[in-house]
N, C-alpha and C positions, 0 to 999 in steps of 0.2 A: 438578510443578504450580506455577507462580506465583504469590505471593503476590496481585500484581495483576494480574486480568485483560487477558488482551492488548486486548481494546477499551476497556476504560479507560487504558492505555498510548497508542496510538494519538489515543486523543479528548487525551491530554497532549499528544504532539508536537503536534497540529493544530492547536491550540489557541496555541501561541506561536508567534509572529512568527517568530523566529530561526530555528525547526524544520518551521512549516507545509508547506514544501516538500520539504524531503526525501520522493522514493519509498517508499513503503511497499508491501510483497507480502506480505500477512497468509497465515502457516501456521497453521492451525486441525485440530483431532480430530474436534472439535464440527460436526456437518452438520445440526442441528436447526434448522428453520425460522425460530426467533424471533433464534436466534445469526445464521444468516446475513444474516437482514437488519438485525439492529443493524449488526453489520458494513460494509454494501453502504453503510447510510446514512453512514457516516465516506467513503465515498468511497475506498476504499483501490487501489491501483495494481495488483494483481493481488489474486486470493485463491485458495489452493490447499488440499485437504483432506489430513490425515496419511491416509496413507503415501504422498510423492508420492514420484513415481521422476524420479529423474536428469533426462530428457527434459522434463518437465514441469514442472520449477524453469527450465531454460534455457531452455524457450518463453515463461513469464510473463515473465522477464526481456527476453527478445526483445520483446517484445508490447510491452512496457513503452518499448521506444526505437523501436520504428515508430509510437508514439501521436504527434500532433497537442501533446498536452500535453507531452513530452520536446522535441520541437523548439520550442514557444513558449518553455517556461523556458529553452532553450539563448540562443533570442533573445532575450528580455531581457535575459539576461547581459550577452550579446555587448555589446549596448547601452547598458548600463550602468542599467537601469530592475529590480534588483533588491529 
């Protein structure tokens, strides 16, 4: 168990500039109501429950670059609007 919780971790990446962007795919235990949608409100790029299997870590990842949001931040890149 972590000292800090993983949505307190996440609301730190969010939270700076330098990190906002990094993808995040929240692995979680916890499936109680009030956790998931703390959660949901960080906005997180996929969210999957323990014990996930194989198949289902590479589809959130999939999921994650057929998004609308994967190809914007590709394009800003490209374009230098970082």
């Amino acid at each position: 168990m972590p000292i800090t919780p993983g949505s307190q971790i996440m609301e730190m990446i969010r939270s700076e500039p330098a990190s906002a962007r990094i993808p995040i795919i929240f692995l979680t235990g916890k499936n109680d109501r009030k956790t998931v949608m703390k959660v949901m409100q960080l906005k997180p790029d996929g969210y999957l429950l323990k014990s996930m299997s194989h198949e289902e870590i590479i589809a959130a990842i999939d999921n994650f670059f057929e998004t609308n949001k994967w190809k914007n931040m590709k394009l800003k890149k490209e374009n230098g609007y970082e």
